[in-house]
Structures are given as C-alpha cells and as structure tokens.
N, C-alpha and C positions, 0 to 999 in steps of 0.2 A: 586646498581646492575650494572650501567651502567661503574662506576669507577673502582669496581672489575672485570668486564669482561674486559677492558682496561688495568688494571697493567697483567691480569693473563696471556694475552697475550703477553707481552710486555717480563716478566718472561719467559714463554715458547719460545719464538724467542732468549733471549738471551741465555736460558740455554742447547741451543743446540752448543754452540760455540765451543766446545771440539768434535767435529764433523768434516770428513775431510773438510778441507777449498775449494777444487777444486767441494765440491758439497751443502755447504752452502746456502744457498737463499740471495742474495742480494737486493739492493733497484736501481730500474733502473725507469729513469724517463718515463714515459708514452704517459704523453700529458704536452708541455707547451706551453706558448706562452712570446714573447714580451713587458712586461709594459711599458707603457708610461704615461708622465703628462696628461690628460684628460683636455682636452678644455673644454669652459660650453655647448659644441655642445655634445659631446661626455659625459660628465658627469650623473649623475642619478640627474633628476631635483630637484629645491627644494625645492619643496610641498611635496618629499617624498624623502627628505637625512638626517631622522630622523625616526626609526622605519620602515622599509622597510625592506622585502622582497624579495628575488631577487634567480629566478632558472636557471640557465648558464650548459647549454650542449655542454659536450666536448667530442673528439672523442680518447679514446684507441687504441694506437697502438702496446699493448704488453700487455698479461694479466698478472696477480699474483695471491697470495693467500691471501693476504692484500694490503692495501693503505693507504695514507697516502695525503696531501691537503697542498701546499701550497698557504698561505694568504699573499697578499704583500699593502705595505702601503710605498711606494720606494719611491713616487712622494709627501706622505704627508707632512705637516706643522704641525697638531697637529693628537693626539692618533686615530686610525681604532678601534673604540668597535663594538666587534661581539657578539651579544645576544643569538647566536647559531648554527650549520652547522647542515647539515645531507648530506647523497650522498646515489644516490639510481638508479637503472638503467634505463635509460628515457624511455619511451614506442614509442619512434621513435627518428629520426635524429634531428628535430627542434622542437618538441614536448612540451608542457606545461606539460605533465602529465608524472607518473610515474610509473612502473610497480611495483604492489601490492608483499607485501612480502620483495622487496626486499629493503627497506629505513634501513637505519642503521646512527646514530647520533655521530655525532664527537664530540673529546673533545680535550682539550689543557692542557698539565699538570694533567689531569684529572678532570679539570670543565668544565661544557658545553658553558663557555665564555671566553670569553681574551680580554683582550686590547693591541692591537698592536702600539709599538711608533712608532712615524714619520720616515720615510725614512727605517723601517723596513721590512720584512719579518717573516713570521709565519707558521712553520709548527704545523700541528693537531695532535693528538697520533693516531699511527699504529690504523687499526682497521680491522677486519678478512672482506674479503671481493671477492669474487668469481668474479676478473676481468678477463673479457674475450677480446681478442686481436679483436680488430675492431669494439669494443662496443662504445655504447654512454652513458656516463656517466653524469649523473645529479646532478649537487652542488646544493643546495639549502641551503641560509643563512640569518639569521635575523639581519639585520645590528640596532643595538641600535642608531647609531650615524657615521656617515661618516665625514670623516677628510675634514679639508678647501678646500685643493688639493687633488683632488682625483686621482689615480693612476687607470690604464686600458688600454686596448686593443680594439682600432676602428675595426681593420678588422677581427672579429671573423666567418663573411662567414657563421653565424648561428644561431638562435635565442634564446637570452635568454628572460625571461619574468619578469616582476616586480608586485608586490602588498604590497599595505600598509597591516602594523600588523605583526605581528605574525601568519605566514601559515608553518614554519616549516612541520608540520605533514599533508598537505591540498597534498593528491594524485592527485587529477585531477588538478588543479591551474587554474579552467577553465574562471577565469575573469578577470586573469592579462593582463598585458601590455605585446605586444611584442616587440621586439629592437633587432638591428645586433650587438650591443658589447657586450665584457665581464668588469667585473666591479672586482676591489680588489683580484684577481685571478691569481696566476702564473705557477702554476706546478701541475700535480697529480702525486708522484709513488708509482710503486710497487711491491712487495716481487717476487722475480725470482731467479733460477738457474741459475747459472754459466751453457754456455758462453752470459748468457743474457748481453745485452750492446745497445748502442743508438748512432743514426749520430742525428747531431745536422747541420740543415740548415739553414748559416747568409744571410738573402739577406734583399730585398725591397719588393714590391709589388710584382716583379712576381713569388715568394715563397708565398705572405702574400694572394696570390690567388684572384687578382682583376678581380672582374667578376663572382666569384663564389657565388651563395647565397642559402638563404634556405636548408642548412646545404645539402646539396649537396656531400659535400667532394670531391669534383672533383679537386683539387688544384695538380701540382705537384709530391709534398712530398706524398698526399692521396692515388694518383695511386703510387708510391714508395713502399710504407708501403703493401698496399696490394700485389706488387708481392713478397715484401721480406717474408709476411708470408705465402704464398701459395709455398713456396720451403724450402723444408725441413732443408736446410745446412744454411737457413738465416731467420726462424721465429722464431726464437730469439732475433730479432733486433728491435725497435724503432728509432721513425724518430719523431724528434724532430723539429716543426716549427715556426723557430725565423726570419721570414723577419715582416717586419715593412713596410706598402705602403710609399711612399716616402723619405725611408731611406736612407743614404749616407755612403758611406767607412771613406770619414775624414770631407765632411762640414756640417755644424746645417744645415739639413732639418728638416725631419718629426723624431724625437726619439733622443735618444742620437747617436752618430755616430757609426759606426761597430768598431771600437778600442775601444772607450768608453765602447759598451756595452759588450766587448768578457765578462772578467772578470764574470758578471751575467749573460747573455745567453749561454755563452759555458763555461768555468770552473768550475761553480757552478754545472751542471749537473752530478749528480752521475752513474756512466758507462757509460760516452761518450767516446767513442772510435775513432769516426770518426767526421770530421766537415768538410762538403760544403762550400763553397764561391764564392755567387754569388753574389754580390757589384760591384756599380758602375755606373751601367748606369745614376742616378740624378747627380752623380757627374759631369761627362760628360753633360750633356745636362744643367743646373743648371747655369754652369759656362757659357754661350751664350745665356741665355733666352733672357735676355734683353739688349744686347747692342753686338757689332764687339768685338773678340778677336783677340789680336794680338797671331803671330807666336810664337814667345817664350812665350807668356803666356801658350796656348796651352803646349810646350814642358815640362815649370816647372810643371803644372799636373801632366802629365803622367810622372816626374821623383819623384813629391810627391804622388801619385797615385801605384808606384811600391813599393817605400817605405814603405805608409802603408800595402801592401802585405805582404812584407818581416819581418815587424814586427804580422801580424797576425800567417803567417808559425811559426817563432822564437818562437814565445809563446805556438801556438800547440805542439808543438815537443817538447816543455820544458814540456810537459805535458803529453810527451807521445800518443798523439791525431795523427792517419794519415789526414791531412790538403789537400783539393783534392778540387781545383781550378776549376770553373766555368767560363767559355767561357762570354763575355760578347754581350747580342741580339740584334740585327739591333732595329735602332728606325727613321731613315730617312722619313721623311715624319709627324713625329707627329708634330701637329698645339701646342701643350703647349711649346715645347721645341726648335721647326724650327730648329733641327743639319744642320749645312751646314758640308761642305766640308773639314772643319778644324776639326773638332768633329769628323767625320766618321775618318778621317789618326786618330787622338789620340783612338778610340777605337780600332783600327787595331793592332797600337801599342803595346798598350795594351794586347792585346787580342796574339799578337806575344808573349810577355813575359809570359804572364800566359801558352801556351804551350810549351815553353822550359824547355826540360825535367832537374828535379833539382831544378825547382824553388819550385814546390808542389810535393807531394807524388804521385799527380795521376791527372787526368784531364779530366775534362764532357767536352766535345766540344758541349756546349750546341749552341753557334751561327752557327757552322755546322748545326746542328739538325735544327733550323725552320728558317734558311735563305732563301728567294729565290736565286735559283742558277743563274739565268737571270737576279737580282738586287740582289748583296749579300749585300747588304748593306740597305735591305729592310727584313719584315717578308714574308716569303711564304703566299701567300694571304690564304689559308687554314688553316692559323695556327694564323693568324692577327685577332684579337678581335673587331678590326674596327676604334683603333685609334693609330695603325703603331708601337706601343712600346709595349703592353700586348699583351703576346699572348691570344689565341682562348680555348677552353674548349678541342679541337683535339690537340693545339700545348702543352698546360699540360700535354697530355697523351703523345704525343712523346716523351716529355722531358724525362718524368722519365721512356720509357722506354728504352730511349738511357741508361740510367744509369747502365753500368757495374755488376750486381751482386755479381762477382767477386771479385771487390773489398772487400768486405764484407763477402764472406765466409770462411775466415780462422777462 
C-alpha cells in the first residue's frame, strides 16, 4: 500500500507536465543546512551507532503540498543503512514528540530502506504532505548501521533526540536522549508554485546562529524568513541557512571552505535565486591568533581574500543567482582572536571592496547595522553577545531587519 501510494503520486505530479509551465509546482528547498565531518565530540556515540534511533527538528520556511528528505553520507568512509524514515509535524520547536495524525513514512525507490554509499547523498520519494511555512518538522529515522565517518551538523540551535531500537512509530519518544546536532541530514523540500524560489546564506557562525538554543529560531536568517513570509509580494521565498560556526572564505577552519563548499550548499539548491555572503571574519582574525603579521602579509590576504569573492560572484552569476555581499562585523576586542590594528585596516579594506558598486549585485551593510558609532570598529554594546565578535539575540534582529526586502520582490 505504502509503495502504491508513492508511485501514484509520483504518476500524478508528473502527469500533469503538459500543464502551463509558469504555474507548475516545482521543488524549492525548505530547510537545509551545512554537513560537515563529525568529530567523535559531535558524532552519535558508540553504544548506540548501530540500531539507533534518532528524531531531528527542523524549521520550514516555505510550505508545499509534498516533500521530500535529503540523506547525506558526504563525510562517509563506508555505506549510511537507513532501516527507515518517517516525518511528521513536531508538536513544538525542540520537542520529542509528535503531533498525532500527522506521521507519514518515507521510502526510497520505493522501499522503506536504502543503503547510502560513501561520500553520498540520498533523496527519499516525494510523499504528499501538508507543509506549512514556519512549521517545525520532525525526521525521524532508524539508522541500521552508521558509516565510520559520520557526516552532520554541530550547530543545529535545536534539539534533536536519540533512542536505541526501532521507535520509528513511538509519538511521544518520551525517554530519549536530547542533543543540539543534526546527524546524516541535509535538506528538506517542497512542492511549490512558481515564483516560489530560495536565498541561500554562506557564512560562519554569525548565520550558524551562536548563541541561539533550545530551537528558539532567533538566528538572523529566522527573523528574515518570517518578515519575508508576513508580506505578500515575498512569501514565497525560503531562506536557506548554510553558515558553518567557524567557517572560513578560503583557510581549513571549521567545514570545508566557502569556495569548496559553494558547489553543495548553493548550486545544488533547487530554486535558489539569490545567495548572501557573509565570510570572512576567521579569516581575518585566524591569520594573527597566534603570532605578529607583517604588513604585506596582511595586504596578500586582502588581495587573496577579494579573489576568492570574485570567484564566488563569477560562479553566482554563471548561474544566474543575484550574489548580494555582506558587510564584514567589528570583532576588536575578542580574547580568541586579539585583532590589532593591522586586522581591523584589512577588514576596512575589505569591507571598502565589497561596497563598491559592481563588484556584487547588491549589498547588506551589515557592519553599518551593529557597529558602535563611538568605536566602529567595536560591536554596539547592545547588539555584542559578550565576547566582541557574535552579536547579541537584538543584534540578529537588526540584521535581518536591515535586509532590504526589495531585493527579493521582483
């Protein structure tokens, strides 16, 4: 039953194709995030990376009339076997349990399992599902066996829960483990009209929402998403959030680098229309943590530093993507990183070229937005989280509400 309601579906989506194309339903991404290798800090421990459990709440920011689950296995060594999914609508923001009725069971190809190879990705078959825009959506999946390396996401900002067995079908989940990642998990989307479409935001941690917890959704991108669906001419939109906490434009930090990762977090994205860029600040600070830079090291940055911009634009625009540049934020005074003098001119720099009109399509003057004007080279203590480089829970909300709307409503 479960394989005939899956093909009959899949049948009636496509055999509506002889239908005009400007009102077609398309597949627009929803919610994704960032994979990364998974340290054994961050991994699913392993007493229980076999036969496990595991229910991960993610936040919609565009509804549909189906869905669909990307499974990623990017960072593996050997095969991801999934012993089964379902998704069903969480009964709260960080919540174990699930609101009754609404559980529905994925398949792949049309069995309830797969074996995902190494370094892979995996979508599930379409399945009819009543997503609603700013919902919280609940994966739950029985993993048979997890890969050597496991692939995930530290800064989920939300809680998912774990339990041995087979609980597939278990609504309340009310004696699992809780945990702030996501595990094997990289995209949900879903069935939409045209001009449905998605911005996709590359940054670091102050996208990846440091400081938010207990699914809160206070991030940024979260206040973004909600004003763009509270106006008419722009809820349509999805806001896609790809920062990675200590992620870099071009050095090995935290993830693969913003060039490395464009290719999987912004081109793979089906109806991305627009992509942010806010990179840079670990580059900048990274490169003086621990030792005096000289003057011309400083300047080769910021000439390899504009570079890797000009190759992210180049590729947007090869793709047709408006590429809309981010201001880089005061971090003077943070104790990890001690920026002197030389650091703050390289971000200035910097920060000069990203608003010279030409170089991007459009420009957040996000370091305007939560500088102090009396120390611009400081966060406005109001908007400062309390260690000089993240902003504040208030400086989130300015951000995204400085964000132009505009931009986005054609």
């Amino acid at each position: 039953m479960r394989i005939l309601s899956t093909v009959g579906f899949v049948l009636l989506y496509c055999g509506i194709a002889s239908a005009n194309p400007s009102t077609l339903p398309t597949w627009v991404a929803t919610w994704t995030t960032s994979p990364i290798r998974s340290n054994p800090e961050h991994a699913l421990p392993s007493p229980t990376s076999g036969n496990t459990t595991v229910r991960q709440v993610v936040r919609l920011t565009l509804g549909g009339a189906a869905l669909r689950v990307r499974f990623t296995n990017r960072f593996g060594t050997t095969p991801l076997r999934i012993a089964g999914a379902h998704v069903a609508v969480a009964s709260g923001p960080a919540a174990a349990g699930i609101r009754a009725g609404t559980d529905r069971a994925l398949s792949f190809g049309g069995r309830p399992d797969v074996e995902v190879p190494a370094g892979a990705d995996f979508w599930s078959d379409p399945v009819p599902f009543a997503a609603k825009p700013l919902s919280d959506l609940a994966i739950t999946t029985h993993f048979a066996a997890l890969p050597d390396q496991q692939t995930g996401h530290p800064g989920a900002r939300t809680r998912s829960w774990i339990a041995g067995g087979d609980r597939l079908a278990d609504t309340a989940f009310a004696d699992a483990r809780p945990v702030e990642r996501w595990f094997q998990i990289a995209a949900v989307e879903v069935t939409a009209a045209p001009p449905a479409r998605a911005i996709v935001a590359l940054d670091d941690s102050i996208t990846d929402g440091y400081g938010v917890t207990d699914g809160r959704h206070l991030r940024w991108t979260d206040d973004l998403a909600r004003r763009l669906s509270a106006a008419p001419r722009t809820r349509r939109i999805a806001v896609l959030n790809h920062g990675i906490g200590g992620n870099c434009l071009l050095a090995e930090c935290s993830g693969p680098n913003a060039l490395a990762r464009f290719d999987s977090d912004v081109a793979s994205q089906p109806s991305a229309r627009y992509v942010i860029v806010l990179e840079g600040v670990n580059d900048l600070g990274r490169l003086g943590r621990e030792r005096t830079v000289s003057a011309e090291e400083r300047r080769a940055q910021v000439q390899q530093m504009i570079a890797g911009y000009r190759q992210i634009v180049a590729r947007a625009r090869a793709l047709r993507l408006t590429v809309i540049g981010g201001t880089i934020t005061p971090f003077v005074g943070n104790d990890y990183y001690h920026p002197d003098a030389a650091a703050e001119a390289a971000r200035q720099a910097i920060n000069a070229w990203i608003r010279t009109p030409g170089h991007f399509d459009a420009v957040i003057d996000f370091d305007r937005i939560v500088r102090d004007p009396a120390r611009p080279d400081r966060l406005l203590p109001a908007y400062d989280s309390g260690d000089h480089l993240h902003p504040s829970i208030a400086g989130y909300r300015a951000m995204a509400d400085a964000v132009p709307l505009t931009l986005f409503a054609r």
